[in-house]
C-alpha positions as a printed NumPy array, in Angstrom:
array([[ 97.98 , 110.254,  91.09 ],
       [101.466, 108.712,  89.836],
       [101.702, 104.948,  89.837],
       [105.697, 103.173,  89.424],
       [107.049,  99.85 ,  90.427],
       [103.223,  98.753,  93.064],
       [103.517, 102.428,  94.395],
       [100.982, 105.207,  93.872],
       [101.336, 108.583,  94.912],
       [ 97.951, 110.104,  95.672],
       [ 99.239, 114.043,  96.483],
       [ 99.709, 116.068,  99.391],
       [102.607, 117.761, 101.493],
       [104.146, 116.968, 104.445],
       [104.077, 114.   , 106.55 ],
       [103.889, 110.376, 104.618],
       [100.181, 108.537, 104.888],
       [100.749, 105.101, 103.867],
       [ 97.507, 103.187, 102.56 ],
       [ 97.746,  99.137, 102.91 ],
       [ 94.806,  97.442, 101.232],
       [ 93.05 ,  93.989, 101.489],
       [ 93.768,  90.61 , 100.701],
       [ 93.037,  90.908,  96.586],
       [ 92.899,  94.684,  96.448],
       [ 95.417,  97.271,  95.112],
       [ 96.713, 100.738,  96.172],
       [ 94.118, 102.356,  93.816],
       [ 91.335, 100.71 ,  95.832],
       [ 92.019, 103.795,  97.995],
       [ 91.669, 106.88 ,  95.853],
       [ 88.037, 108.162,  97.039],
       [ 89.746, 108.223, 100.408],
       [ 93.321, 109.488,  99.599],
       [ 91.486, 112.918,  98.273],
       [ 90.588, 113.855, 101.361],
       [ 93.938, 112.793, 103.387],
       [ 95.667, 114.74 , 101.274],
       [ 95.911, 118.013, 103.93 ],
       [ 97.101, 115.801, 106.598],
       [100.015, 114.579, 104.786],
       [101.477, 113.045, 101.586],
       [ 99.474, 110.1  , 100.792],
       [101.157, 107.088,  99.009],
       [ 99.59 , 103.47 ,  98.902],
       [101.432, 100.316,  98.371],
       [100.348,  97.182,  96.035],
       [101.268,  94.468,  98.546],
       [103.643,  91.466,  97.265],
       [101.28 ,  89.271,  95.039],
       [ 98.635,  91.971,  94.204],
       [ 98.409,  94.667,  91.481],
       [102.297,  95.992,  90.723],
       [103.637,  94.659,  93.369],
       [106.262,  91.706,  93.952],
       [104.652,  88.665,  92.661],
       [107.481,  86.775,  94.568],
       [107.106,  85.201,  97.634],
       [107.537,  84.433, 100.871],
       [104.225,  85.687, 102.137],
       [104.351,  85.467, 105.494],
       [103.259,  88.924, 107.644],
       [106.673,  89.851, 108.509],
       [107.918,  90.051, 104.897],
       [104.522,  92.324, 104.127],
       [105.602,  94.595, 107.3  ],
       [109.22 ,  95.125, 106.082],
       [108.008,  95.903, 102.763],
       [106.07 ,  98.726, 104.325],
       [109.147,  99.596, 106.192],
       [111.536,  99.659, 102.908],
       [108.762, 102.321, 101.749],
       [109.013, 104.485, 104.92 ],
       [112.766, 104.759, 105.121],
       [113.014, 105.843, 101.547],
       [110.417, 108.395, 101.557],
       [112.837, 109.965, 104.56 ],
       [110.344, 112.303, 105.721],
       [109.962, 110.922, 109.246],
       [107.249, 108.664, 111.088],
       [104.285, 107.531, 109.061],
       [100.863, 107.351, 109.519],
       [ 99.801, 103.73 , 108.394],
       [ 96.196, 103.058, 107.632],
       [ 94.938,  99.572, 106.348],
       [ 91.881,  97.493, 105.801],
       [ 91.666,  93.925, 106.792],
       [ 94.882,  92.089, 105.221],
       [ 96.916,  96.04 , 105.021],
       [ 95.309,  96.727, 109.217],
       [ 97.269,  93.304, 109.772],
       [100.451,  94.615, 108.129],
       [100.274,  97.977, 109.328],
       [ 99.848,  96.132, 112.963],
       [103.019,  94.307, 111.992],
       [104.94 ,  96.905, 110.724],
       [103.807,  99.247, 114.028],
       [105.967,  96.809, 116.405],
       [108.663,  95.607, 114.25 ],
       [109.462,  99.18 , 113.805],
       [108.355, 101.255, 116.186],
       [110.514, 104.182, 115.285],
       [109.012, 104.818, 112.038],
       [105.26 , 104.352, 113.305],
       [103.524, 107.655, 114.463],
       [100.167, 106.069, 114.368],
       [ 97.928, 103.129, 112.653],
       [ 94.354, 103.296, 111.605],
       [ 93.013,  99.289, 111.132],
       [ 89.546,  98.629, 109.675],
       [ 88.021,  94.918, 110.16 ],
       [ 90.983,  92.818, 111.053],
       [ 90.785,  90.739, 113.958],
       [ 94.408,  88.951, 115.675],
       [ 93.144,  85.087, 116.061],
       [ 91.393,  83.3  , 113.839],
       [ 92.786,  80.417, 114.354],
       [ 90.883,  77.376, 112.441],
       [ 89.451,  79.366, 110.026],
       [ 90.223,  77.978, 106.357],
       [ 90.235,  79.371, 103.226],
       [ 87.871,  76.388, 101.645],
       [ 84.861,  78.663, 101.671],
       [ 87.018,  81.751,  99.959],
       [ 87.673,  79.497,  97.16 ],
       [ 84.475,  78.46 ,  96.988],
       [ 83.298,  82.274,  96.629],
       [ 86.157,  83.569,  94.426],
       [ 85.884,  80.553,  92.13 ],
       [ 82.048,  81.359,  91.444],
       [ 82.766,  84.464,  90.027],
       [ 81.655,  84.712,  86.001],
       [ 85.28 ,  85.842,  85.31 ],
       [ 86.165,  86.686,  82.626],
       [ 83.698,  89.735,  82.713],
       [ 83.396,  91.809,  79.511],
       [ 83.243,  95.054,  81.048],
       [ 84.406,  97.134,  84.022],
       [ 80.403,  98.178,  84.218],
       [ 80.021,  94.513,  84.125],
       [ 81.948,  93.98 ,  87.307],
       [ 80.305,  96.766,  89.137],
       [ 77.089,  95.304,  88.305],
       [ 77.421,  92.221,  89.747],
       [ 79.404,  93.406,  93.181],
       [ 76.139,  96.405,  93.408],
       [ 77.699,  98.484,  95.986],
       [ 81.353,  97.613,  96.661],
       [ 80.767,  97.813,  92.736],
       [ 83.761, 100.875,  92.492],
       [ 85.734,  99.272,  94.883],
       [ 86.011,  95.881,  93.107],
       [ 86.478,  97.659,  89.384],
       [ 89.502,  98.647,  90.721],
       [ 90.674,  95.26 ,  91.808],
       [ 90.507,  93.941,  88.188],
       [ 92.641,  94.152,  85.133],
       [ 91.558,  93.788,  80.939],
       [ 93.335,  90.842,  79.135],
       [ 92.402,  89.286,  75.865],
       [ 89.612,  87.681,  76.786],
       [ 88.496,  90.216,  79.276],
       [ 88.593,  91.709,  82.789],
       [ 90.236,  89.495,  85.681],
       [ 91.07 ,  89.766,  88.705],
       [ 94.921,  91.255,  89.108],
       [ 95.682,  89.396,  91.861],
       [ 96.398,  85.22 ,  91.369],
       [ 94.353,  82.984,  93.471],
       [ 96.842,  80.315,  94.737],
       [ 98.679,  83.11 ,  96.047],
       [ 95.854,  84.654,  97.786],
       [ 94.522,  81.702,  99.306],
       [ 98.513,  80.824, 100.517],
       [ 98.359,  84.701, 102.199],
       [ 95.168,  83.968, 104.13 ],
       [ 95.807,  80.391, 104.87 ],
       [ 98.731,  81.824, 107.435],
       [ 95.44 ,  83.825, 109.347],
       [ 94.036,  80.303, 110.516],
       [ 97.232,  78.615, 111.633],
       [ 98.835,  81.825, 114.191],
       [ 97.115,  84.651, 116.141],
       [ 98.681,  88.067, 116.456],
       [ 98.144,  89.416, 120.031],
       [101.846,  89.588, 120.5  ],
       [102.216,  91.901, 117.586],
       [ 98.82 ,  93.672, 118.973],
       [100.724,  94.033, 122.607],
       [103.559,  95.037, 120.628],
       [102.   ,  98.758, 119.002],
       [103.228, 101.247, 121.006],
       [101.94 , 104.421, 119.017],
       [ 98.249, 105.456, 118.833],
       [ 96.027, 103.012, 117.571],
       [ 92.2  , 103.463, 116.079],
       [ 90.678, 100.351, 114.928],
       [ 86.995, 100.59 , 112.922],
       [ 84.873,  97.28 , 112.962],
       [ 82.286,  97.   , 110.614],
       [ 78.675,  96.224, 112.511],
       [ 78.144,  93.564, 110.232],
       [ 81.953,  92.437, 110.308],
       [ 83.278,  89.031, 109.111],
       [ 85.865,  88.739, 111.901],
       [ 85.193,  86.934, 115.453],
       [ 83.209,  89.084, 117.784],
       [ 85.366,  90.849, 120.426],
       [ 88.403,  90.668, 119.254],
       [ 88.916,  94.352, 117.489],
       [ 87.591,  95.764, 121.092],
       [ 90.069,  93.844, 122.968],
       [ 93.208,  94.794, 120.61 ],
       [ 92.05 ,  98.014, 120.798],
       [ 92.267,  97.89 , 124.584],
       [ 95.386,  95.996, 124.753],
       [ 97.999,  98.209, 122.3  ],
       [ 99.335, 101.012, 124.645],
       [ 97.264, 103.765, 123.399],
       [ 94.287, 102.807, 121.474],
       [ 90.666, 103.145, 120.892],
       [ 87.847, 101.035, 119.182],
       [ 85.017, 102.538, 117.232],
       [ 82.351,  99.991, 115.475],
       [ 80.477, 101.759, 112.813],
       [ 76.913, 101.13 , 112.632],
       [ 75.147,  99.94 , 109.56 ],
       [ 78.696,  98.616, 108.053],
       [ 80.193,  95.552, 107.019],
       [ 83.94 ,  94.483, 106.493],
       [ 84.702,  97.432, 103.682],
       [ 84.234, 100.38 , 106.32 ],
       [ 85.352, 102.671, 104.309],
       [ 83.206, 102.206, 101.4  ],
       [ 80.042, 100.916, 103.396],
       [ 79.994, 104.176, 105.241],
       [ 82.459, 106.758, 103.879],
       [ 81.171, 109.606, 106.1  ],
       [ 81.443, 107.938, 109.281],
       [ 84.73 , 106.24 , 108.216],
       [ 85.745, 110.139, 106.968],
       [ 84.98 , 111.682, 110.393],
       [ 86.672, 109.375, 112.999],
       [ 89.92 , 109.114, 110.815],
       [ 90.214, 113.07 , 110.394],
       [ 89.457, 113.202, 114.175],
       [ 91.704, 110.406, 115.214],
       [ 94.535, 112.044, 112.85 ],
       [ 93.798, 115.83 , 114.215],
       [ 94.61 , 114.561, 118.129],
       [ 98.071, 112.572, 116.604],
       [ 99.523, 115.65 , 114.466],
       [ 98.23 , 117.669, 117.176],
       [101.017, 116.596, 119.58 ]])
């Protein structure tokens, strides 16, 4: 794994695998599940604008996160991607899927629904802000977020006084604040390469919605993995494993 300038290269030959994460994560977040992409492609994730190495310079609306993702793409110059992303990165990887259609061979998005219109961030901050940070340790953090305990480690970064949280609140709250004002069914109605979106059982998005933008993007299906909640991939690796590898066999299979 090489990490320059928000951009980690996992490993792997071949086709690129891009890997968007969610709203406070980091490319890195990925690496359990990069290790076993690696024989369907060259996997590379991206720190979004505002988290880990990335850009901490605005604007931050979707668009801008989607032409990032685009930049990436054209200068790999090895054709199509495959764009996977959880929550915040499905959104992008939506975005980026029918703003540029051309260099989208297929999206995998887990736990990201398109309207959630009057939703507000006000209970976020309430959550984020109770956090004991600083922690002392990394086995500190782990031990208070039990099983997304890995997961969360990776999220956070040692200073002087101890381990915080890379990315800066006020600019995640300003990210997710644009998720209660718009929907995204024309971006949804827009994907016009394959399309498998996971929902959690126990997801924190508005019940439906994943089915129908499954439904409505020209070629996609909807899986909802039992047991789960919003962090699919960690919740239930297996499952999460198996559908992507099938999902990915039928796309490089054409």
């Amino acid at each position: 794994m090489i990490q320059r300038d928000g951009l980690v290269t996992f490993g792997g030959q071949g086709r690129p695998i891009v890997l968007l994460h969610g709203l406070m994560g980091r490319a890195r977040t990925w690496s359990r599940v990069a290790r076993w992409l690696e024989p369907y492609g060259q996997v590379f994730g991206l720190d979004a604008a505002g988290h880990g190495r990335g850009s901490r310079s605005g604007p931050w609306e979707t668009e801008r996160f989607a032409d990032d993702v685009a930049a990436l793409v054209r200068s790999l110059d090895a054709g199509p991607a495959v764009v996977i992303g959880h929550s915040m990165g499905g959104l992008h990887a939506w975005a980026f899927a029918a703003r540029y259609p051309s260099l989208a061979l297929a999206v995998v998005s887990e736990d990201f629904a398109p309207d959630q219109r009057g939703r507000t961030v006000d209970p976020w901050k309430a959550h984020f802000e109770s956090w004991p940070v600083p922690f002392g340790s990394l086995d500190e953090v782990r031990a208070y977020f039990g099983s997304l305990g890995d997961y969360f480690a990776d999220c956070f970064e040692e200073r002087a006084d101890g381990y915080h949280l890379i990315a800066e609140l006020p600019t995640l709250y300003e990210i997710a604040a644009e998720w209660g004002r718009r929907d995204y069914w024309s971006i949804v109605d827009s994907i016009k390469c394959p399309l498998l979106v996971i929902e959690g059982e126990h997801t924190l998005m508005p019940p439906g919605q994943q089915a129908e933008a499954a439904a409505r993007a020209a070629d996609g299906r909807h899986l909802v993995v039992a047991g789960a909640g919003h962090v699919v991939h960690e919740d239930a690796p297996w499952e999460y494993r198996g559908a992507v590898e099938a999902f990915l066999s039928e796309v490089l299979a054409r």
